[in-house]
C-alpha positions in Angstrom: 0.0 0.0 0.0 1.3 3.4 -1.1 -0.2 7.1 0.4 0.3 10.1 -1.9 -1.1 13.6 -0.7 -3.2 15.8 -3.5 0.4 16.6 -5.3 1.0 13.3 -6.1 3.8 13.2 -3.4 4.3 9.8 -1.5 3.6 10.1 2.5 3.8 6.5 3.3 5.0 2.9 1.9 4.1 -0.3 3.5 7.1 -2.9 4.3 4.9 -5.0 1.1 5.3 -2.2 -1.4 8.6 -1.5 -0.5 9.6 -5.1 -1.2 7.7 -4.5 -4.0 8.6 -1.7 -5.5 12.8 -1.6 -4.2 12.2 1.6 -2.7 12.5 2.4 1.7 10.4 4.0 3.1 12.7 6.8 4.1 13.6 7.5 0.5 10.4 7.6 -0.9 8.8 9.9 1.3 8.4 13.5 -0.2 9.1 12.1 -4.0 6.5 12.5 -6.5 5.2 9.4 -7.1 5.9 9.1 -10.8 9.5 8.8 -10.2 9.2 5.8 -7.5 6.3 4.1 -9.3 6.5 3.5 -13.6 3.5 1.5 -14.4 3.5 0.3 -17.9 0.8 2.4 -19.7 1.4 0.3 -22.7 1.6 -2.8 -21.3 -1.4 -2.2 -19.1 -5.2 -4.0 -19.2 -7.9 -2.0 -17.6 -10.7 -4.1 -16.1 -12.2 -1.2 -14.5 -14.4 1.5 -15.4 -13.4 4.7 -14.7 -15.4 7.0 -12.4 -13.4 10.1 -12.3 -9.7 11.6 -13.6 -8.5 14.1 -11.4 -4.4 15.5 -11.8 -1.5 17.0 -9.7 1.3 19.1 -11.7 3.3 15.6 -12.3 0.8 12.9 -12.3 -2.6 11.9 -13.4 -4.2 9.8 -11.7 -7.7 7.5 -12.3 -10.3 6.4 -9.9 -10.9 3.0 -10.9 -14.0 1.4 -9.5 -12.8 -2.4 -10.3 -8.9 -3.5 -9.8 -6.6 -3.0 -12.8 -3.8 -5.0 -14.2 -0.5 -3.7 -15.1 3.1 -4.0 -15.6 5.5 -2.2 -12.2 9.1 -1.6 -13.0 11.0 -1.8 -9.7 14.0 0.6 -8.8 16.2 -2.0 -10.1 14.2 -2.5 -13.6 12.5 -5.8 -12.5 9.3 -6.2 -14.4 6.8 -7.4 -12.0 3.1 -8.3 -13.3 0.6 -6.7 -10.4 -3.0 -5.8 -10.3 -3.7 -2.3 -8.2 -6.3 -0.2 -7.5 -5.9 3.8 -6.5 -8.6 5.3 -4.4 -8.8 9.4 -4.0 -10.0 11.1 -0.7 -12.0 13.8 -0.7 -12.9 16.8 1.6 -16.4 18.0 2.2 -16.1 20.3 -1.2 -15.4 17.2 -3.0 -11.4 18.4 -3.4 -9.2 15.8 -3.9 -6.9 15.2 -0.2 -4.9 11.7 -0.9 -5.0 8.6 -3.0 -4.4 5.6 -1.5 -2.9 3.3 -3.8 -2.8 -0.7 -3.3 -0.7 -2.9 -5.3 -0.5 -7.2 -5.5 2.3 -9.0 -6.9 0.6 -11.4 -9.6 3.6 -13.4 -10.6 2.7 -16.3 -9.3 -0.9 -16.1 -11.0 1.0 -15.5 -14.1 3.6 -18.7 -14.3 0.0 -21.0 -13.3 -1.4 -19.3 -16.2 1.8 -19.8 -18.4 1.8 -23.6 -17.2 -2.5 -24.2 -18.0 -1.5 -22.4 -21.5 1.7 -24.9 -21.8 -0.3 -27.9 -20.9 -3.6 -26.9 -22.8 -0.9 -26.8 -26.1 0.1 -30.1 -25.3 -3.3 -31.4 -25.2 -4.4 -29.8 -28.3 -0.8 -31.6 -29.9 -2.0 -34.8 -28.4 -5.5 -34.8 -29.8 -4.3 -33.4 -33.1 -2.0 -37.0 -33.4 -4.7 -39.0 -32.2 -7.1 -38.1 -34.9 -4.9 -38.8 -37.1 -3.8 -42.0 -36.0 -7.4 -43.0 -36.2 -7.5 -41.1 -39.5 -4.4 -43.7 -40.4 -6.5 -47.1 -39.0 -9.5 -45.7 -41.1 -7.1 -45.2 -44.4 -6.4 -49.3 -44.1 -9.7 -50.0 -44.5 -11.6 -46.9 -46.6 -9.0 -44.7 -48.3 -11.7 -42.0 -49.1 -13.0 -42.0 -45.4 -10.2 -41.1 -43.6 -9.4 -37.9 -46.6 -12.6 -37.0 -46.1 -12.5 -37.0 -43.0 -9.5 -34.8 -42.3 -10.7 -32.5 -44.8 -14.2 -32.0 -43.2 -12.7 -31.4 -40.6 -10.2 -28.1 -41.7 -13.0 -27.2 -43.9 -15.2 -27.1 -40.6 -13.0 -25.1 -38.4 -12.8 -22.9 -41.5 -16.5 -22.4 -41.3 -16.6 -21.8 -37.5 -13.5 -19.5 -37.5 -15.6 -17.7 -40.2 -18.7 -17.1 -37.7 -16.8 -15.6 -35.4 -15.9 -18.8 -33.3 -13.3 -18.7 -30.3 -10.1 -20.8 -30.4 -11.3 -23.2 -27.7 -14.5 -23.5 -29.6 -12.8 -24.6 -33.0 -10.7 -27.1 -31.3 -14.1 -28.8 -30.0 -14.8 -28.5 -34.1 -11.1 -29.7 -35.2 -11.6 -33.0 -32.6 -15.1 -33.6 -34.1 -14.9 -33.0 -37.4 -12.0 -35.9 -37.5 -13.7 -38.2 -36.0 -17.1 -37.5 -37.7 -17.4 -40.9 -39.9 -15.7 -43.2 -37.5 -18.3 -45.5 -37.3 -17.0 -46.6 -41.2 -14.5 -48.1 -39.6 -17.3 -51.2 -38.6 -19.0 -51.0 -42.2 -17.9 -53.9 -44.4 -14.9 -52.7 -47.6 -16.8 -54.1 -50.2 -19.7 -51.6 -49.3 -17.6 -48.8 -48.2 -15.5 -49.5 -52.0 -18.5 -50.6 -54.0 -18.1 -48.8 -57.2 -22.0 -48.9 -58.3 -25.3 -47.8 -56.3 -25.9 -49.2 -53.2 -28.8 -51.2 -52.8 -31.7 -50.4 -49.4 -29.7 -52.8 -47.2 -26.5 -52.0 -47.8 -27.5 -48.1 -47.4 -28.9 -49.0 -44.2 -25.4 -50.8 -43.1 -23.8 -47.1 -43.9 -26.7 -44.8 -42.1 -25.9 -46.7 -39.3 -22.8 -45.1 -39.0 -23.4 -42.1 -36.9 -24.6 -44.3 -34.1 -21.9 -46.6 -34.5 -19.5 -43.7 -34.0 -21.8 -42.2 -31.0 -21.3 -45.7 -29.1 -17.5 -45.6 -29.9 -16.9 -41.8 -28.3 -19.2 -42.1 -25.8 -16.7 -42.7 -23.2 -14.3 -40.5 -24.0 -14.3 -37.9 -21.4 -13.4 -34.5 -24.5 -13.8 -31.5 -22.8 -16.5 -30.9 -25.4 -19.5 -33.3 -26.8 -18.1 -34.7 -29.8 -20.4 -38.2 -29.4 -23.3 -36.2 -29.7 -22.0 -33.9 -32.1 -20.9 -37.2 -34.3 -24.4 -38.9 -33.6 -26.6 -35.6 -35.2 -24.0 -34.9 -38.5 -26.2 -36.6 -40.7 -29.6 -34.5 -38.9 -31.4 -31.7 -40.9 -32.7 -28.5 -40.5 -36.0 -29.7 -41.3 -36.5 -33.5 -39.8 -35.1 -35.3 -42.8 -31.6 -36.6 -41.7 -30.8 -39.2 -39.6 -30.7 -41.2 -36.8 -33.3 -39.7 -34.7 -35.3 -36.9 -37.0 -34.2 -34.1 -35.1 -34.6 -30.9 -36.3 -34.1 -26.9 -35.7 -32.4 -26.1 -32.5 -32.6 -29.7 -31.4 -29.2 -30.0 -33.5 -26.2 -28.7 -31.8 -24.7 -25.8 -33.7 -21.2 -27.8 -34.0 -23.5 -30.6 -35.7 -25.2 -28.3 -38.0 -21.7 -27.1 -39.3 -20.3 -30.3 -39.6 -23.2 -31.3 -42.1 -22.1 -28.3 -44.4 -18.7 -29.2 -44.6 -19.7 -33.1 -44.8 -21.9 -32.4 -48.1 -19.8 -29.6 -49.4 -16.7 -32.0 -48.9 -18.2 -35.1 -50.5 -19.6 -33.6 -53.3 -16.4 -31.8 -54.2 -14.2 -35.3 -54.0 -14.3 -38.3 -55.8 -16.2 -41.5 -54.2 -16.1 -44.9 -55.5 -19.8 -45.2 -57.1 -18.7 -41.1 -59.0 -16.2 -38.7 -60.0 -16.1 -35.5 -58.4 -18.8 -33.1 -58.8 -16.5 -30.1 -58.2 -17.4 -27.0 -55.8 -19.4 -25.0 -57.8 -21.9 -27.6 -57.7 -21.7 -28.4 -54.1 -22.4 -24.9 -52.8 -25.1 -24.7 -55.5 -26.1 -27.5 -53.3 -26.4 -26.0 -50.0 -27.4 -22.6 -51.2 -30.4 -24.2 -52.5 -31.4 -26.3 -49.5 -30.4 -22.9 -47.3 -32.6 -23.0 -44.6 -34.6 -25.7 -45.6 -31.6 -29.3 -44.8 -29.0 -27.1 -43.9 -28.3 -23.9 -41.1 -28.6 -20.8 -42.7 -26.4 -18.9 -40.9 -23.3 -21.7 -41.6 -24.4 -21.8 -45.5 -24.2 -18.2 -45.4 -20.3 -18.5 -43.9 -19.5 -21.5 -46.3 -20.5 -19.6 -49.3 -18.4 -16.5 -48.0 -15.5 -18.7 -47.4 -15.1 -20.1 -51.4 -17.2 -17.1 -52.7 -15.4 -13.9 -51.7 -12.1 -15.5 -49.3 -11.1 -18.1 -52.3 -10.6 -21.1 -50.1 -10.1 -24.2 -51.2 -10.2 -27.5 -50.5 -6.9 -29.3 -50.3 
């Protein structure tokens, strides 16, 4: 805790803030208080709002209603991340006497952070080379799966990054997307790699799946709902799609994405039973059924994406 008078001059230093700031007590006293203290301007990220701004011939100084983070260079030049908060005094004319002035060390707040952000990196590495090991167990049975797969999936977070989607958020997409059609993984080759139509009961085999892939994730403890979110890819806007019929709201958001990319993907690539259709026609596709099978707020972002930001599918 620091004391300044209406001047801006220091009148008293706590044992803490001189620790803190390298300054004693003795030699502080009578300085103004921009020579003892440099807070980082720059470097600084206000949390508070600001009530009232009042100054002294070397300082300005803020009321801050909230605490406020910043960057304290001590006497010796140590950067030290704190949070502080500076309270004026008033007389009864509403004259500005004091400001009291109260400063924490947040360095060890900081390094936990650093280690979450270091560990949440390592998880995201992790997940990243799992998908794609599964990608790699798909590819041994269904070549076109596992692509497709991994490019649903970029295409996806594309999308999501497009609306406006936070990183932590598109992660939840990145995991999902790559995992989408693992259920394949169960359907027999020779209907997976049939080159012709299918017939009823062999489509049946292949709608099956999204539950397939549901009851394989279900477990898994993802710090998002990718089971559910592979279980409603194949739902529709409307109540057409499958497993359950669900429709509207009822389908997650990440869900109703992954369908975009899913159709947009598949009709751009080749399959076994037909060459590709190209992109032109798939985003004739989903423009067409916009708001009808598919979200129209996520058609709108796909067609942005090709349309005006020339991505493409690689």
């Amino acid at each position: 805790m620091i004391t300044t008078d209406k001047e801006g001059t220091v009148t008293f230093m706590n044992p803490v803030a001189e620790d803190l700031t390298g300054w004693k007590l003795e030699e502080a006293i009578g300085r103004d208080l921009g020579e003892e203290l440099n807070i980082l301007k720059d470097e600084r990220i206000a949390s508070g709002v600001v009530r009232k701004k009042y100054t002294s011939e070397n300082w300005v100084t803020e009321e801050i209603e909230s605490d406020t983070q910043a960057v304290l260079v001590s006497k010796k030049g140590e950067k030290i991340p704190i949070r502080y908060s500076k309270t004026p005094i008033y007389d009864e004319r509403d004259d500005t006497l004091s400001c009291v002035l109260v400063l924490k060390d947040i360095s060890p707040q900081r390094k936990v952070e650093e280690i979450l952000k270091q560990n949440s990196e390592k998880l995201r590495k992790a997940m990243e080379c799992t998908i794609q090991a599964i990608s790699l167990i798909v590819e041994t049975r269904d070549h076109y799966t596992a692509t497709h797969q991994r490019r649903v999936s970029h295409l996806a977070c594309a999308i999501a990054e497009k609306m406006g989607f936070v990183e932590e958020r598109l992660n939840g997409i990145l995991v999902a997307g790559g995992f989408h059609d693992i259920g394949k993984i169960y359907s027999p080759k020779e209907i997976l790699n049939k080159p012709g139509k299918l017939t009823d009961s062999e489509y049946a085999v292949i709608m099956n799946h999204s539950q397939v892939g549901y009851e394989i994730l279900k477990t898994v403890e993802f710090p998002w709902p990718i089971a559910q979110r592979v279980l409603q890819h194949h739902e529709r806007m409307d109540g057409s799609g499958y497993p359950n019929g669900l429709s509207g709201e009822d389908i997650l958001l990440e869900a109703r994405l992954l369908a975009v990319a899913d159709v947009v993907e598949a009709m751009s690539a080749d399959r076994p039973y037909r060459r590709a259709l190209g992109i032109d026609v798939a985003l004739e596709e989903i423009e067409k059924e916009r708001g009808e099978t598919f979200d129209p707020e996520v058609v709108d972002a796909c067609l942005r994406l090709f349309r005006e930001d020339g991505y493409k599918l690689d």
